[in-house]
KOLFI-733382 format. One line per 10 residues: number of its first residue (from 0); their letters; for each residue x, z, y of C-alpha. Coordinates in nm, 3 decimals. Example, Ala and Ser with C-alpha at 12.3 -4.5 7.8 and 13.67 -1.06 7.14 Angstrom:
0 = AS = 1.230,0.780,-0.450  1.367,0.714,-0.106
//
This chain:
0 = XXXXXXXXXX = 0.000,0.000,0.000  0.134,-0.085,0.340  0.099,0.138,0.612  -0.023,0.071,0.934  0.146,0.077,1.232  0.002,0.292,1.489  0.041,0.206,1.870  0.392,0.328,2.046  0.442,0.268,2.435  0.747,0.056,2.383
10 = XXXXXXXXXX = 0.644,-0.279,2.560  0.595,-0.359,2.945  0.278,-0.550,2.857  -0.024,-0.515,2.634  -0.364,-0.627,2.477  -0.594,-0.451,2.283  -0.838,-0.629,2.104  -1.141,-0.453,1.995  -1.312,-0.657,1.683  -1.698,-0.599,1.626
20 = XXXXXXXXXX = -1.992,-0.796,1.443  -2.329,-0.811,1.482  -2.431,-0.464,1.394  -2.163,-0.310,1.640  -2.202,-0.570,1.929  -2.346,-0.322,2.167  -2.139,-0.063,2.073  -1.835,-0.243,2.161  -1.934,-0.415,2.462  -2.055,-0.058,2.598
30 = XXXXXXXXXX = -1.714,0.037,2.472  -1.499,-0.253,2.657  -1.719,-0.184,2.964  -1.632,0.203,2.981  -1.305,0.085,2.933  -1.283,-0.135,3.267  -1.467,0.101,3.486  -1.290,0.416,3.382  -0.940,0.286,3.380  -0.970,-0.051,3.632
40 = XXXXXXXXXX = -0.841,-0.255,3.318  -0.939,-0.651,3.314  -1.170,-0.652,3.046  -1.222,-1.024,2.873  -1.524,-1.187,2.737  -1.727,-1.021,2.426  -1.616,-1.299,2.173  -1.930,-1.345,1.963  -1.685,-1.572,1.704  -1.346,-1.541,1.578
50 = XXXXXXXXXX = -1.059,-1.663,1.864  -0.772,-1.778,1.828  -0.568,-1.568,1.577  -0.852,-1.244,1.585  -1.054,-1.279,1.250  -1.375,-1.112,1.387  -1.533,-1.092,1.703  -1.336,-0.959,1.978  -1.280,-0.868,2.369  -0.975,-0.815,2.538
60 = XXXXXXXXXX = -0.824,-0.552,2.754  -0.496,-0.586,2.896  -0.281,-0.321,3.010  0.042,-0.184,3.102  0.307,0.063,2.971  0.159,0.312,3.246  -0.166,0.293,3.100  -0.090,0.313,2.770  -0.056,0.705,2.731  -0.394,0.785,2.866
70 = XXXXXXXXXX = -0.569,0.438,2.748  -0.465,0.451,2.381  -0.555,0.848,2.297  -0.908,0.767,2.438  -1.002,0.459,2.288  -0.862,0.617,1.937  -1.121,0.934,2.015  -1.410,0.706,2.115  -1.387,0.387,1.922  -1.615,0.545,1.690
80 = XXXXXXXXXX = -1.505,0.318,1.372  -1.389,-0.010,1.544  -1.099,-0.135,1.443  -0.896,-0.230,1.796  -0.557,-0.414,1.723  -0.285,-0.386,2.020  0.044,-0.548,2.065  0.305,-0.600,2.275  0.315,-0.899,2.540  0.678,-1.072,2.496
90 = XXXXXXXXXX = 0.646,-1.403,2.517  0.699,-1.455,2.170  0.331,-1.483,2.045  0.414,-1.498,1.670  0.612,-1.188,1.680  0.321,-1.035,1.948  0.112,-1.032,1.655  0.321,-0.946,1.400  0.641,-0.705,1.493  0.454,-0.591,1.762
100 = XXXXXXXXXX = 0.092,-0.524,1.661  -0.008,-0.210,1.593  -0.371,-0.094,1.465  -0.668,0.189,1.564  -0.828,0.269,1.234  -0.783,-0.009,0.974  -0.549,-0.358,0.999  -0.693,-0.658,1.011  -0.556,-1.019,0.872  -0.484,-1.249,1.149
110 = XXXXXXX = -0.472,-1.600,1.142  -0.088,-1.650,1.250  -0.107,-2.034,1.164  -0.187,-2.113,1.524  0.178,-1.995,1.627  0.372,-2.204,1.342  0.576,-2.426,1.500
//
């Protein structure tokens, strides 16, 4: 069994991606919308597909090292069972979501084909 890796403030630059269906939509888009207005984060668009490399339906938040130490201990204590992926931003998208992803509850496959070269 592999473990997961669990967020560290390491990176300049991050994304979180919170991943949903149809029975949690609400949850999560009350969820990404807390998110924005307590911590002025840009919040992306509720994702009602998969995108890009995300298997499940997702929205975005991006942050900062400096948010990362309040942001990530409250979206672990109110994710209520979501699993939210974030990773590093390096410029190096394969490794962003690879080397540098890290999970909040359980991992999810990603599609990585999309950054083969």
């Amino acid at each position: 069994m592999t473990e997961i890796k669990r967020p560290i403030n390491i990176h300049n630059d991050y994304h979180a991606h919170v991943y949903f269906d149809n029975k949690t939509l609400e949850f999560a888009r009350d969820l990404c919308d807390r998110i924005g207005t307590l911590f002025g984060l840009k919040v992306g668009r509720i994702h009602q597909k998969p995108v890009g490399p995300h298997p499940k339906w997702s929205c975005q938040i991006i942050f900062t090292d400096q948010d990362f130490d309040e942001l990530i201990p409250w979206i672990d204590e109110n994710r209520n069972g979501l699993t939210i992926l974030v990773h590093g931003l390096t410029d190096e998208h394969l490794k962003d979501h690879t080397d540098h992803a890290y999970w909040l509850g359980d991992s999810a496959e990603l599609d990585l084909s999309m950054f083969d070269a």
